[in-house]
N, C-alpha and C positions, 0 to 999 in steps of 0.2 A: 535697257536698264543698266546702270553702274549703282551699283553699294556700296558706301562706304561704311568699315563696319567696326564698331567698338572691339579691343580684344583685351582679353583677361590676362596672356602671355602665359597661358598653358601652358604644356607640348602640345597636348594634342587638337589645339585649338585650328590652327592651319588646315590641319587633315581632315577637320570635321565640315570647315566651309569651302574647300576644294569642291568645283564642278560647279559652284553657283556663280553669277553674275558678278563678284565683288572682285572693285579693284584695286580698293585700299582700306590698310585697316589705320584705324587711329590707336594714342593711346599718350602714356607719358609716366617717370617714375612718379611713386609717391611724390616727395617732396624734393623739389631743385628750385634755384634762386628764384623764377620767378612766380609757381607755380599754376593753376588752373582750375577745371569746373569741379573737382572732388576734392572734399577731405583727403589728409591722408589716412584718418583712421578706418575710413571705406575699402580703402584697397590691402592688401599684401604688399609688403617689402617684395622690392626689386631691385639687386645688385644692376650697376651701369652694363656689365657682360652680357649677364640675361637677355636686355633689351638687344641689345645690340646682338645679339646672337640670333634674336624673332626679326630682326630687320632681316636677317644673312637667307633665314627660312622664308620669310613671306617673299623675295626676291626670288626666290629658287623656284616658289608658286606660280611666280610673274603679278604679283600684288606690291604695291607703294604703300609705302610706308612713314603716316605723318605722325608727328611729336606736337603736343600740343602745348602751346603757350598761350594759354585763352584768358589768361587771369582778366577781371575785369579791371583791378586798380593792383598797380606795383607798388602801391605806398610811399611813389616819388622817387623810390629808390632807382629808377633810370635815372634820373636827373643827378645823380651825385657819379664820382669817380668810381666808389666801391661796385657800385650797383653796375655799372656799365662795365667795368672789368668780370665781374659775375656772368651777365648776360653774354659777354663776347667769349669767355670760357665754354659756355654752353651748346652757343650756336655754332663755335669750332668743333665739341666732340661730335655733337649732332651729323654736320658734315666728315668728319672722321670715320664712322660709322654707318657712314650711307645713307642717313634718311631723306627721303625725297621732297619733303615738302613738310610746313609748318602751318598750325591751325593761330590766328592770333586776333584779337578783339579790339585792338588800342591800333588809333592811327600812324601814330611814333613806330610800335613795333616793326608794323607794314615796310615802311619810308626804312630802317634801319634794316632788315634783312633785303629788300631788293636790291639796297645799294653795295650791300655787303657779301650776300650769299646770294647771288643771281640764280646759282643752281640751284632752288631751294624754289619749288611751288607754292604758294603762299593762299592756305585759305582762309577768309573773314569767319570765325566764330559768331555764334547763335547770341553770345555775350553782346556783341556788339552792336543788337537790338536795330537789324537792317527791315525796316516797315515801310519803306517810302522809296517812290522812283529816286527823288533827288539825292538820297542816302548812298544807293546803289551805286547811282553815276558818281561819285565824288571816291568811295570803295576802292570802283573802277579804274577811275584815272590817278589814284594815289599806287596802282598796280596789282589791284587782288586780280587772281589769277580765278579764283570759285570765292564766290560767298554765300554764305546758309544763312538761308533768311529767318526771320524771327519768330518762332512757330504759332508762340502764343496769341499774337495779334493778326499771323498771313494764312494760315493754314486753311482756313474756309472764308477767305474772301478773294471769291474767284475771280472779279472784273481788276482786284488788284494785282493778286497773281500773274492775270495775261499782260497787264501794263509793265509788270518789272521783268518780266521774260522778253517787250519788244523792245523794255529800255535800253540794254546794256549787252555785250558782247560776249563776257565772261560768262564761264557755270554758274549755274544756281542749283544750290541742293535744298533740298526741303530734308527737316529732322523730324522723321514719322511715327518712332514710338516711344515719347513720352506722355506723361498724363500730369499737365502741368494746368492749373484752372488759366483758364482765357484771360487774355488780358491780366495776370494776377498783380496784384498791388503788393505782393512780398519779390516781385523779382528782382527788383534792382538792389534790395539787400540782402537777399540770399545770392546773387553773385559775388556780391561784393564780402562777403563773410564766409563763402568756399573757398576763392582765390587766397587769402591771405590763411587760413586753416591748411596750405596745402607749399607753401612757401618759407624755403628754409631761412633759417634765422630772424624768423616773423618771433613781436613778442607772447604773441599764442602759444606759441610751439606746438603746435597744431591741434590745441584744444577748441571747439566747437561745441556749442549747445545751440542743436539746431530749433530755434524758434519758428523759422518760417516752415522746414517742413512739421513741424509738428502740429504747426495752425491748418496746415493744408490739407494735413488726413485727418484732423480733426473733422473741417468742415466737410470734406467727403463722406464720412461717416454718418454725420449729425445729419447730412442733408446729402442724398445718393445722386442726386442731378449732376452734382459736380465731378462726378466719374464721366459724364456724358457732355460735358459741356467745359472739356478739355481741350486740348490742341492735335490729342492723335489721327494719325492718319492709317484707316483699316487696309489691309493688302487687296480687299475687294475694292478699294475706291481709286488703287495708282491711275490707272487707267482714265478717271476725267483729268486727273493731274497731268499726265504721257500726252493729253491732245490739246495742253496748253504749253507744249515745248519740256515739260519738264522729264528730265531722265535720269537725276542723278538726286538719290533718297540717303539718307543718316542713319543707321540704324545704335541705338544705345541699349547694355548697357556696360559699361567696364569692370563692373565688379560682379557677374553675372557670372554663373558656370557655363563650363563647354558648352553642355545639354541644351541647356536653355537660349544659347545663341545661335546657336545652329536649329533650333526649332524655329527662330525667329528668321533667320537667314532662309530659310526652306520657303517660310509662311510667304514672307514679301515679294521672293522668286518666284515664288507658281501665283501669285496675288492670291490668296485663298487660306481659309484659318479657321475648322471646324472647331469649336472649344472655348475656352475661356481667353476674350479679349485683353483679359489682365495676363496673360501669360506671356503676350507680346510687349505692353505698355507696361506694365508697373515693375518701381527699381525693386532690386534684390530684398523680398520680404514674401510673406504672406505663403513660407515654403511649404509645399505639398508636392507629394508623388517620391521619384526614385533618385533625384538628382542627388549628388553629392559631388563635391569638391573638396580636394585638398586644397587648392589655390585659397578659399572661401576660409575655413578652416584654420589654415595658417595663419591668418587676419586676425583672431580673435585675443592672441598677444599682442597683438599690434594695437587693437584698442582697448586694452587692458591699459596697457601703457601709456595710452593717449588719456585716459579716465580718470588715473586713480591719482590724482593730484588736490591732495588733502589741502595743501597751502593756496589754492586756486577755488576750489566750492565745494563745500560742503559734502561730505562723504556719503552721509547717511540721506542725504539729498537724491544725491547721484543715484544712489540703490533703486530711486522710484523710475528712472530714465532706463536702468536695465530692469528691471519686470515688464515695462514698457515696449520694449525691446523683442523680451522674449513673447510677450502678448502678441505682439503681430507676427510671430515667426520669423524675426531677422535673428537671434538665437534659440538656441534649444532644439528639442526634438521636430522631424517633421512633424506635420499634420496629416491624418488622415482624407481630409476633403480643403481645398482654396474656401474662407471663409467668406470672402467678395467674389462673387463671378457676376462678369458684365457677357450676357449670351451672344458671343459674334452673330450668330445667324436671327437673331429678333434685328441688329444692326441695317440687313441689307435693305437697301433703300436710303434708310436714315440721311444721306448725303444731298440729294436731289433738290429738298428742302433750301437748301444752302444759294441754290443758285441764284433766287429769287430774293433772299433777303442780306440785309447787312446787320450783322449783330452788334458793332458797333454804333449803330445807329438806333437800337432800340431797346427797350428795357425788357432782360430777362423775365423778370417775375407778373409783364402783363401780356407776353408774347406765350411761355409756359410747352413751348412745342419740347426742349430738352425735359423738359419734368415729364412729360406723355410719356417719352421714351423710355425713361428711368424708370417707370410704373413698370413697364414689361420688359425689361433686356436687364434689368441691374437684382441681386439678390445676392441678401446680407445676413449671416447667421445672428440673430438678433442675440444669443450671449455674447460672443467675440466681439459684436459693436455697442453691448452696453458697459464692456470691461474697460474695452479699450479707450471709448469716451471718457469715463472714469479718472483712468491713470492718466491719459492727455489731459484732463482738467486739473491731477495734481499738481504736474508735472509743471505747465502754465503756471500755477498760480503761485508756484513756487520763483518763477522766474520774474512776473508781475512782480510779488510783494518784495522780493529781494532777502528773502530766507534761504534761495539756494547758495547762498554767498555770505548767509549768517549775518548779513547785515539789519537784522532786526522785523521787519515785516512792516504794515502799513503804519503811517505816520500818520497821527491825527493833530489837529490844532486844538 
């Protein structure tokens, strides 16, 4: 087993995953020319030192250390002079600073750091939506070094799995704990609406109103199957994965506490995870127990900042997106109890099902085997999901009608 593993750029982030399998972390600042799969009001400020000071630490670990440039679209800005003196600024402090290897999703990218920064590992990001042998092979021969395959569409389709494992030479990483709906039909614009949110002198300025995740824990909520009929992959299941050649797992997520990654790190290393399946899978929300961060914490000027842009939407708009907010526990006080727990151990099994069928090939709601499951493994505190429906329905409909922008609301003929 190899991990590669998201890091928050703690201190004490290194010292909490020392002694597990991992051999590299990822990660990347906030915002630089081309940026990546986060906002930047997700993460904390991070001076260039900082970084380059957790590159000097994870090295001392004997852990690589890659920089991600996964944006899904540069906005063309490769293609002009600005943009390419940007990018070549980049990719020179990168090597300055020692980092080992680059995560990147755009075929141009690839072709421009092998030919440039040879010393530089090059992995194919999840962006880059790798679902097919013939994908992989072309990946390959353009010189990915690892590509992580596309979780949403591969993750449980095993006979493809083993075809792109005998396809191609290079690593292949599977990325195991997200809870993204299968197959989802907002992915190709919520990639394309985090990369540019996370990219400096974008005319955003790193403003975000995320519609697609809000549509997505919408319908998680409204309909609990879709917790279960995700892309995750549980640490009791590596193991059919390990004896289709695969050994080298993703774990997310960046803007995560110590605590809570190193639980994750622990979980995937011994394959095994008594408790609440959301505690591996789901991004930073839904907070209960002891964890605290300053890291966490010191973000919340960060998106103060990012938010409060009167001349951009509507102020008193925006208000409904933080109660929203603190509704699910991304601000505010802890919670008492996780108000979604999907029970890892009603799970075991759950997989086996898999091998026999192809979900692409059949229609959920007359096949109904993830709805069985959600009956017994998934529980919902029925106030926190009738609130929460609620304010996501404001929230929406503000964005629908175009009143979060003050631009009047539905237009009738």
């Amino acid at each position: 087993m190899r991990l590669t593993v998201a890091t928050n750029f703690e201190p004490d982030f290194i010292e909490g995953i020392k002694g597990y399998p991992v051999c590299e972390l990822f990660g990347k600042l906030p915002v630089d020319p081309l940026g990546g799969g986060r906002a930047s009001y997700m993460l904390s400020p991070l001076p260039k030192r900082a970084l380059a000071a957790h590159v000097r630490e994870a090295h001392r670990h004997g852990i690589r250390f890659n920089y991600l440039l996964n944006a899904a679209c540069l906005d063309n800005r490769e293609w002009t002079r600005r943009g390419q003196r940007e990018i070549r600024r980049l990719l020179d402090w990168l090597a300055e600073v020692g980092v080992d290897g680059v995560t990147v999703s755009l075929p141009y990218l690839l072709e421009l750091v092998k030919r440039c920064y040879p010393q530089f590992q090059v992995t194919v990001g999840v962006f880059a939506g790798v679902d097919h042998v013939q994908k992989a092979r072309i990946w390959e021969e353009l010189g990915a070094d690892c590509i992580t395959l596309e979780s949403l569409s591969v993750n449980r389709r095993f006979p493809l799995l083993a075809s792109l494992r005998k396809a191609v030479k290079c690593d292949l990483m599977l990325l195991v704990n997200t809870n993204c709906l299968q197959s989802c039909p907002f992915s190709q614009a919520h990639m394309v609406a985090l990369s540019h949110a996370s990219q400096a002198g974008h005319p955003s300025r790193g403003f975000l109103l995320d519609y697609c995740l809000l549509r997505c824990t919408r319908m998680k909520l409204a309909d609990p199957v879709n917790y279960i009929r995700s892309d995750w992959i549980r640490p009791e299941d590596l193991p059919h994965y390990e004896d289709l050649g695969y050994e080298r797992f993703k774990l997310a997520e960046r803007n995560a506490p110590t605590e809570v990654m190193v639980r994750r790190v622990k979980a995937y290393s011994e394959r095994r995870y008594d408790g609440n399946l959301l505690d591996l899978v789901q991004g930073w929300g839904f907070r209960s127990g002891p964890e605290h961060s300053e890291h966490v914490e010191r973000g919340l000027f960060w998106r103060l900042r990012t938010f409060l842009r009167p001349w951009t939407a509507n102020p008193l708009r925006l208000m409904r997106i933080r109660r929203l907010a603190e509704a699910q526990g991304m601000l505010g006080p802890l919670r008492r109890a996780p108000p979604v727990v999907i029970d890892n151990r009603a799970l075991d099994g759950f997989l086996d099902y898999f091998f026999g069928v192809n979900c692409h090939e059949r229609d959920c709601e007359e096949c109904r085997y993830c709805h069985r499951v959600a009956e017994r493994a998934v529980r919902i505190d029925p106030s926190f999901r009738e609130e929460v429906l609620r304010l996501s329905d404001e929230v929406l409909e503000d964005l629908r009608s175009g009143t979060m922008w003050s631009c009047g609301g539905e237009r009738r003929p």
